[in-house]
C-alpha positions as CSV (number, residue, x, y, z in Angstrom):
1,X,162.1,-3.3,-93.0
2,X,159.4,-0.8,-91.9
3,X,156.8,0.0,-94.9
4,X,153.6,1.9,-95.6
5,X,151.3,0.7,-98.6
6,X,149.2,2.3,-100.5
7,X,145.9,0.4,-100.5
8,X,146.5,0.1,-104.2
9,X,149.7,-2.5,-103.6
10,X,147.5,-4.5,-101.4
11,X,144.4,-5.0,-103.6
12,X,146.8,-5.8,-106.7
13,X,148.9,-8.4,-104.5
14,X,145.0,-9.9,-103.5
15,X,144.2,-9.9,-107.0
16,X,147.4,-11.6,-108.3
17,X,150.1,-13.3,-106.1
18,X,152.1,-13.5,-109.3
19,X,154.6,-10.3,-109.6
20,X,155.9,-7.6,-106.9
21,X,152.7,-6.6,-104.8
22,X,151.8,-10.7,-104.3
23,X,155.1,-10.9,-102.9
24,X,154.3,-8.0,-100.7
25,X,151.4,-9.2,-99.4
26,X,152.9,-12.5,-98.8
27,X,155.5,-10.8,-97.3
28,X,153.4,-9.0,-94.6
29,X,151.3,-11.7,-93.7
30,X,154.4,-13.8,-92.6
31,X,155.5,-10.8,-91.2
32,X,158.6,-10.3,-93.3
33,X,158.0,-6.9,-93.7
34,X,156.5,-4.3,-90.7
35,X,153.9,-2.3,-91.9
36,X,152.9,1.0,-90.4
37,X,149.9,2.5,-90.4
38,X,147.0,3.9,-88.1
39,X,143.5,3.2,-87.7
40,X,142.6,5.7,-90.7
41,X,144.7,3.4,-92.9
42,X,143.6,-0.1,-91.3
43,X,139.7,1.3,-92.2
44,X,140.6,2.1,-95.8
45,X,142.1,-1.5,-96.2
46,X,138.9,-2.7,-94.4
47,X,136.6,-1.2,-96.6
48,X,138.7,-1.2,-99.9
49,X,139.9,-4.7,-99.8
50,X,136.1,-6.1,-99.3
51,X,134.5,-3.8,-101.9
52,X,132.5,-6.7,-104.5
53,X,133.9,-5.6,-107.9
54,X,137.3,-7.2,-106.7
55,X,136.0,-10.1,-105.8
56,X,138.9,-11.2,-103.2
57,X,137.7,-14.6,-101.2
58,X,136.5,-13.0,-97.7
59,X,139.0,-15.5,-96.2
60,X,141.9,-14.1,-98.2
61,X,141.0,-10.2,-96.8
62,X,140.8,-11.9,-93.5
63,X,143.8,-13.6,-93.6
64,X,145.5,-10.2,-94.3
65,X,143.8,-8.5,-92.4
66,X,144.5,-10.7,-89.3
67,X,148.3,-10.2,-90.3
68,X,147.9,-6.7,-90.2
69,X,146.3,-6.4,-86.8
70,X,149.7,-8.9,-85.6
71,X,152.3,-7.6,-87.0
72,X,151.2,-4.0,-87.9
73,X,153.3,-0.9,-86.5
74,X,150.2,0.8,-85.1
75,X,151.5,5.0,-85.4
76,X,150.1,8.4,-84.9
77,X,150.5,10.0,-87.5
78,X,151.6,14.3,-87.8
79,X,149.5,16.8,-89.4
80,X,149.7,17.0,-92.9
81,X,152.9,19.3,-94.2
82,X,152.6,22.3,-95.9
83,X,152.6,20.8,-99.4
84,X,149.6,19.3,-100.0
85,X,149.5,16.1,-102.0
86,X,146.9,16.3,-105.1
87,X,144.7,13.3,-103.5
88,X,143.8,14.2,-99.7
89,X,142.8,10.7,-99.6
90,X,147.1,10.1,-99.8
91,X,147.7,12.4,-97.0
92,X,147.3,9.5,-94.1
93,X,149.6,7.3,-95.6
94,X,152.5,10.2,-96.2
95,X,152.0,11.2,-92.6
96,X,152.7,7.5,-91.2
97,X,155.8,7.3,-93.3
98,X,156.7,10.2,-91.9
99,X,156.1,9.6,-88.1
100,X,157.3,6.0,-88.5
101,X,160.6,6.9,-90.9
102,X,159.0,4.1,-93.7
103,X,159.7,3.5,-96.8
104,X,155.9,4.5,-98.8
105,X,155.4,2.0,-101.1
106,X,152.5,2.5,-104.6
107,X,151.4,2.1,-107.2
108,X,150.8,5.7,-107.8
109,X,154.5,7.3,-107.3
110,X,153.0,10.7,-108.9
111,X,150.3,10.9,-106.8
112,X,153.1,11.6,-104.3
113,X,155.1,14.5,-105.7
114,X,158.3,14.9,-104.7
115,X,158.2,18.4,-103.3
116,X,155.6,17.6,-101.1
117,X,157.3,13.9,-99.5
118,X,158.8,15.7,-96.2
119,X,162.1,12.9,-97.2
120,X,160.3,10.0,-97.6
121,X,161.7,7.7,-100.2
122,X,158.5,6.5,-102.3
123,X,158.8,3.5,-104.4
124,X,157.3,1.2,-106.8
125,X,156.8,-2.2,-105.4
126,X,159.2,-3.4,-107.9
127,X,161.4,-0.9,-106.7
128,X,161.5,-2.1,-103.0
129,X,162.0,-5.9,-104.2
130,X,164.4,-5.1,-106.7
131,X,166.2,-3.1,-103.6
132,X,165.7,-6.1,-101.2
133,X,167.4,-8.1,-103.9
134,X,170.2,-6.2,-104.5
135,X,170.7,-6.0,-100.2
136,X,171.1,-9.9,-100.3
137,X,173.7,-9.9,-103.0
């Protein structure tokens, strides 16, 4: 399954591998699920994920980081579409799930209203395990 996550899924997995976004991030680095993204996206985890006042291990980000750059669906993303989201920061990761036809994954579902989506199904990450599950029942 294709995905795009919000930064916020991947810092709270890092933080805690107990509970949906650990199993996400587990998830991508054995490359269970495909993320897409583009370089604006793979900076932002960069730079997010190695910030101090999370305190990740280095080896952790690396880790992830290194699945990323192996498994990652690298994309060029479209312009942004007429309805502007209320974070511009959220516009890159819209766009890829847009070009790539991903599922957006957040922690934030209302910073991604749902007049301005362009048909892209954003969920929880309890929402997309709680899907997966259901698929393998």
């Amino acid at each position: 399954m294709r995905v795009v996550l919000d930064t916020n899924v991947l810092v709270a997995g890092l933080l805690s591998a107990a509970g949906p976004p650990g199993w996400i991030v587990e998830a991508v680095i054995a490359g269970d699920l495909e993320l897409a993204l583009d370089m604006n996206i793979r900076e932002e985890y960069e730079e997010v994920l190695h910030r101090s006042e999370f305190n990740v291990p280095s080896d952790r980000v690396a880790d992830l980081l290194a699945a990323i750059d192996q498994f990652g669906f690298q994309a060029v993303a479209a312009l942004p579409g007429p309805d502007r989201l209320p974070d511009p920061d959220d516009e890159p990761f819209l766009a890829v799930a847009v070009a790539t036809d991903s599922v957006l994954i957040t922690g934030n579902v209302r910073h991604f209203p749902r007049e301005s989506r362009r048909g892209v199904l954003v969920q929880t990450p309890r929402e997309l395990i709680e899907g997966l599950r259901q698929r393998r029942t």
